[in-house]
N, C-alpha and C positions, 0 to 999 in steps of 0.2 A: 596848229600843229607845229611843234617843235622842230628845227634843223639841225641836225649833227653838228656838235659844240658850240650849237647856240647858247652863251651864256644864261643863267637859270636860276636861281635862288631859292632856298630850301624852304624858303613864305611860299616863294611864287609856287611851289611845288604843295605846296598843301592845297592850292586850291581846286575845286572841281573842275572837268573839265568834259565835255558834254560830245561822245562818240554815237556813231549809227551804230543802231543795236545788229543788224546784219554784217559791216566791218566788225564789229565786238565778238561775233561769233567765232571768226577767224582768228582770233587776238588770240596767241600765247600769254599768260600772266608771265612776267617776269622778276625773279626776287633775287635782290644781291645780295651776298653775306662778304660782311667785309668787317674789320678789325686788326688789333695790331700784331706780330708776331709772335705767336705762342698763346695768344688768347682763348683759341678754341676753334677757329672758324673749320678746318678740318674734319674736326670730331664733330663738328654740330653736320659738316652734310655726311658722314659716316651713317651717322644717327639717322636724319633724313632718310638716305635710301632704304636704310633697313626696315624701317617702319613706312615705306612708301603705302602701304594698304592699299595695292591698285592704281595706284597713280604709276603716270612714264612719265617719267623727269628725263628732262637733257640737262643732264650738269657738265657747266663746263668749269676745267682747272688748270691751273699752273702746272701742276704735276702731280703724276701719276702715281710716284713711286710714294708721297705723303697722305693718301688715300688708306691706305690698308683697307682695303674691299675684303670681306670673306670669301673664302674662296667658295664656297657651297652658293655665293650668288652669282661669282662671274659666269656665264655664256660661253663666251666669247672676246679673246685679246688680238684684235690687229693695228699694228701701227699706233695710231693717236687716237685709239675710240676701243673703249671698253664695253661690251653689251651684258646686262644683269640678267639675270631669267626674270626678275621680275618686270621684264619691260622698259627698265630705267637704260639710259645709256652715258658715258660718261666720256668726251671728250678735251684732249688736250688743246688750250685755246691758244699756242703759237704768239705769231706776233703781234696778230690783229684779230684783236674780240671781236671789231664788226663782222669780220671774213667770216670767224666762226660761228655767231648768232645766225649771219645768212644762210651757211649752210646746216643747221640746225632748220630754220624757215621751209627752205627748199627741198630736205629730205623727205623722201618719201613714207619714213616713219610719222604717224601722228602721235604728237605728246602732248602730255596736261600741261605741263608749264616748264618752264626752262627755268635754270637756278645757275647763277657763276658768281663761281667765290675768288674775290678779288685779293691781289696780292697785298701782303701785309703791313705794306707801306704807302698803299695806292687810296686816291679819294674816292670811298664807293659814290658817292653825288654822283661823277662825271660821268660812271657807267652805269647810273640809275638814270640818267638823261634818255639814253639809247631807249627806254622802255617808252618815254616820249617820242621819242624822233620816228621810229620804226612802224608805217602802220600793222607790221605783223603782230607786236607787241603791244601789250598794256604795263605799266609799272605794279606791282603786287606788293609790292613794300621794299624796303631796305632794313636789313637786321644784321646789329653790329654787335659783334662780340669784346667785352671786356674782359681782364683779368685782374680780378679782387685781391690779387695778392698783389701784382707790382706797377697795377696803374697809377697810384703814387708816387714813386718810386719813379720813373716813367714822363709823367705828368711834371717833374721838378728840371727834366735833362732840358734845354733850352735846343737840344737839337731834334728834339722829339716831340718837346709839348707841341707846337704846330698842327703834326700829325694829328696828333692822336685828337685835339680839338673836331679839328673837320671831319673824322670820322663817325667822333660823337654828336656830332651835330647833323649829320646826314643822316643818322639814323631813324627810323619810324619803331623801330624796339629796340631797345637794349638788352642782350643778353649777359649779365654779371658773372660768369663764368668762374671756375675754381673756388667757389665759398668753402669749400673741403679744407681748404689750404689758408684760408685769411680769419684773425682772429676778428668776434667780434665786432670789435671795437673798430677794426682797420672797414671791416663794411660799410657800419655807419658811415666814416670817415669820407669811401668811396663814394657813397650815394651822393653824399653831402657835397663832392667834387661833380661828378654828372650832373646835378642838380643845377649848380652855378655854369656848366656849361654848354646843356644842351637843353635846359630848361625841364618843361614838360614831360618829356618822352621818356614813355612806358620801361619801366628797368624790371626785368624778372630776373633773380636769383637762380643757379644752377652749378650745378658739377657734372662736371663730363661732358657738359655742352647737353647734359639730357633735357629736351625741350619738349612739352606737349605739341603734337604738329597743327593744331590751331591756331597758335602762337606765332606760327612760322605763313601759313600761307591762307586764304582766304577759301582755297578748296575745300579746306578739311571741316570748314564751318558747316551744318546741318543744310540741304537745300530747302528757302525758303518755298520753292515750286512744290516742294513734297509736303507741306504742311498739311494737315485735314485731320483736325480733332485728333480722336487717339492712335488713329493710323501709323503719327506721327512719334518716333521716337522718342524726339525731345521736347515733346507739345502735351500736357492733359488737353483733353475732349474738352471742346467750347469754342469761342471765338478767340479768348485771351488768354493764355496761358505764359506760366510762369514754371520753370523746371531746373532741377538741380540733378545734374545726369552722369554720369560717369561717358566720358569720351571714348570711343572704340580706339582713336589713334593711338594714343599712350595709356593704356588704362590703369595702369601706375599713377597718374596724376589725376583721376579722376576726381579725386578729394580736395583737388587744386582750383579749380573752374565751376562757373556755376552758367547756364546759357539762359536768355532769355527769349521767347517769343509773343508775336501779336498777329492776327489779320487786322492789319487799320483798316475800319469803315469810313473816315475821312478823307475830303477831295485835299491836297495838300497846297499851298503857294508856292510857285517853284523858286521865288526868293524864301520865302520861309524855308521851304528844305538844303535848300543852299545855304544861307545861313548855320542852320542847326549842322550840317554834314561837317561843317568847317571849324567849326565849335563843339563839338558834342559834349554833355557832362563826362568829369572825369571819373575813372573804371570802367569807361566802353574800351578795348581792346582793337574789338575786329567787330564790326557789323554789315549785312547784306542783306538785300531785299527787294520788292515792287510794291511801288506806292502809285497811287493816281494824283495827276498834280493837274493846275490849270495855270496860265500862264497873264501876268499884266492886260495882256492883248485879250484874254478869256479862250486862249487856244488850249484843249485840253490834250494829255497825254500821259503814259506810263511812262515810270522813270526807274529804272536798275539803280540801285542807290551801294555804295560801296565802300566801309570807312576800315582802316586799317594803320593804327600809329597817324601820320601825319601825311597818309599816303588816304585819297579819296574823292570819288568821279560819282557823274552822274551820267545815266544813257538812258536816251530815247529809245523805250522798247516800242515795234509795232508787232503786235501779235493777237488774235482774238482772246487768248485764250489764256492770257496772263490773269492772274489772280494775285491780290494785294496780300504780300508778308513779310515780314519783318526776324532777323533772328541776329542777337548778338551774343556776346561771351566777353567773361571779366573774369577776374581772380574774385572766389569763393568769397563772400562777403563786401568784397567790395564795389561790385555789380549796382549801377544807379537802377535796379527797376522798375523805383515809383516815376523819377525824371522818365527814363523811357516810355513808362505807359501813359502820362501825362499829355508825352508830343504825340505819341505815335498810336494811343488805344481810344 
């Protein structure tokens, strides 16, 4: 377990990392949004609560007044804590995010996950740390917002590339923000820059920050627990199924995503699954599940398996009553589902 600013590395951060499935229960997911000034990060948690579908989020911000909340969702306004009717709440995070994460922990509200959108100069790494450090928390990803029109632009200032490097590189998604506004050609260009700098990681296109919310957090994924033939939403009837679904989250984007399912009947290695979580082919997004694995020693157990950009764990579940499933999500065509059903069917 990680300590408060113990230094970290964003390798080291890809790797699994194997919690008590009874601490996990307790675990807030926690997801940072972070990027540079005027990129979006705002409008993307705007976006968020409005389509929270049931979820309580604790978001915490810098400030209130750069929210523009609807007013048909406020509650309730006192002091530094905003309450939604939808459940979500929204405090101001002062001087010290830990002070404020804590008392998010300690409150007597329970929420799905916590979200703090980091200022637009700040390394979200250092407070994607804290989802390590904290046994109340889990990390749920890092998602950073770009801007297609002047991250160029941007990218050239020598007092700013710096920045904007470590944010892209902290990232486990990339959000490409304002393609409304960037020609073409300056896109490409962008990608082409992200690409040389934060490598691999997942870049999705958008305007307005409007982001399908599976994109965004690991909640919004199908629960592999609910799988059972056609009962299942996003499963045809059988053991292995394969489906192209419209997302309840955003259903405007449903033409965007395509999810995939399995119950694996195989026992797994739990280096083999290690492995594979750490690597997966590229077009997996976000995936979740229970697998049965046995261990070098021939110790067998269930394992919570969790991948998300460059964000992804592995827990020891103890439960009778767990059942082997698997479910992921990609962009519409680019979905590996023979690789997946290869390791995993």
């Amino acid at each position: 377990m990680f300590e408060y600013g113990e230094p970290c590395s964003p390798e080291e951060f890809s790797k699994p990392v194997k919690f008590d499935a009874d601490a996990m229960k307790k675990r807030l997911p926690l997801t940072v949004i972070g990027g540079f000034l005027g990129s979006g990060k705002t409008t993307l948690v705007n976006h968020w609560l409005r389509h929270a579908d049931g979820q309580r989020l604790a978001v915490l911000v810098n400030d209130f007044g750069a929210l523009n909340i609807d007013a048909a969702l406020i509650h309730s306004n006192a002091g530094n804590t905003i309450e939604l009717t939808n459940g979500c709440v929204c405090c101001q995070i002062g001087d010290d995010l830990s002070m404020a994460l804590i008392g998010v922990l300690e409150s007597a509200e329970l929420f799905d996950a916590v979200v703090v959108e980091a200022s637009g100069v700040s390394d979200p790494w250092r407070i994607a740390q804290l989802g390590r450090a904290d046994p109340g928390l889990f990390l749920d990803g890092v998602i950073v917002t770009a801007n297609a029109d002047s991250l160029l632009a941007h990218s050239q200032d020598p007092l700013l590339s710096d920045t904007l490097a470590r944010q892209l590189r902290a990232a486990s998604l990339i959000i490409l923000n304002h393609c409304d506004l960037a020609a073409p050609t300056t896109i490409s260009q962008v990608r082409d820059f992200i690409a040389l700098t934060a490598g691999h990681t997942s870049v999705f296109e958008a305007s307005h920050a409007t982001v399908p919310l599976p994109m965004l957090s690991g909640l919004c994924l199908p629960n592999p627990d609910a799988l059972s033939g056609a009962a299942h939403p996003h499963c045809d009837a059988g053991d292995h199924s394969q489906s192209h679904v419209h997302l309840d989250s955003v259903p405007s984007h449903g033409d965007v995503f395509e999810t995939w399912s399995c119950r694996p009947k195989k026992v797994f290695s739990t280096i083999e699954l290690r492995d594979w979580i750490n690597a997966p082919p590229p077009g997996v997004l976000r995936l979740k599940g229970f697998v049965e694995t046995v261990s070098i020693k021939g110790g067998a157990a269930w394992q919570e398996i969790q991948f998300a950009g460059r964000c992804c764990s592995m827990s020891t579940v103890h439960s009778p009553s767990i059942k082997a499933a698997v479910v992921a999500i990609g962009l519409r065509g680019h979905l590996p589902s023979d690789r997946l059903t290869e390791f995993f069917g």
